[in-house]
Legacy VTK file of the C-alpha trace (Angstrom):
# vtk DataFile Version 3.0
C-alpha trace
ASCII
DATASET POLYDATA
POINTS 72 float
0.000 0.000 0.000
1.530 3.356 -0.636
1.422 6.433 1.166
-1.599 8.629 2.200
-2.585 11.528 0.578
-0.908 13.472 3.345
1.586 11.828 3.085
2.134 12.655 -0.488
1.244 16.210 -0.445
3.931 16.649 2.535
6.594 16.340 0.104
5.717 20.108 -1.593
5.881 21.832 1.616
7.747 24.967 1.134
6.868 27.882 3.612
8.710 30.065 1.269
7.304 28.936 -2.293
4.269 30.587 -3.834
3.180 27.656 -6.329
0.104 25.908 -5.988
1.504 22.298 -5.189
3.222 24.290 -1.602
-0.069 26.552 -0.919
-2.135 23.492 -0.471
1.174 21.584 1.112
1.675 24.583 3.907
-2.133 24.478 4.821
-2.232 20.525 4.781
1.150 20.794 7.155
-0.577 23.488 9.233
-3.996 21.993 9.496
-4.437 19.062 13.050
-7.519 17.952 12.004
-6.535 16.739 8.326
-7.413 13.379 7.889
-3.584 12.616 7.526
-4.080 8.322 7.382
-6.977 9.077 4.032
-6.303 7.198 0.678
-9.990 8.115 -0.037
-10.861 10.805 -2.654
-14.160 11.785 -1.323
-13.443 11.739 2.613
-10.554 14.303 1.687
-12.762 16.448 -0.926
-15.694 16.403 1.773
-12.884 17.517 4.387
-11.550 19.980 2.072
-15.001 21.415 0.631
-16.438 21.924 4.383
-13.369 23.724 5.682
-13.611 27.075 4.354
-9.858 28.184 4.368
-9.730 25.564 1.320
-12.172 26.863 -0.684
-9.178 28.500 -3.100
-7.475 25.053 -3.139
-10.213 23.007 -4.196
-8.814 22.941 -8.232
-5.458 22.741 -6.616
-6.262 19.344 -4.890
-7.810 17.767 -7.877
-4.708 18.476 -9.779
-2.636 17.136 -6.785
-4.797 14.004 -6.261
-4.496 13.173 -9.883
-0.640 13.504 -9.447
-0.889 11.115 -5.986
-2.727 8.194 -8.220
-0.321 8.467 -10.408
2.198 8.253 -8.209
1.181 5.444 -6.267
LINES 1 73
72 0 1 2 3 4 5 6 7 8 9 10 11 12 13 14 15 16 17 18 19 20 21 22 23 24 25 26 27 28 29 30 31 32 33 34 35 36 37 38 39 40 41 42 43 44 45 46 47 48 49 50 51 52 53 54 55 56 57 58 59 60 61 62 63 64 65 66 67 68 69 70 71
């Protein structure tokens, strides 16, 4: 089994960098209650749509989850 989504995104964490990939990263890495052990598409987007703060990221994640199946 390969990594979680969080576990995945982690890797474009980059307090300094202003591209999508580390946006979403930084607020994943800053966020306790993200369901960090999720492989699951929908528990993330229903995470993601019902916290407000993501509501910019929400094209950003569906790039990055299509990046995470590939990757896996």
């Amino acid at each position: 089994m390969g990594p979680s989504f969080y576990e995945f995104i982690m890797r474009y964490v980059d307090e300094t960098a202003n591209d999508p990939m580390s946006r979403l990263a930084n607020a994943v890495s800053r966020d306790i209650a993200f369901p960090k052990q999720s492989r699951d598409f929908q528990e993330i987007s229903n995470y993601l749509e019902k916290n407000s703060h993501y509501s910019r990221m929400l094209t950003i994640f569906d790039d990055a989850w299509h990046q995470y199946q590939y990757a896996i």
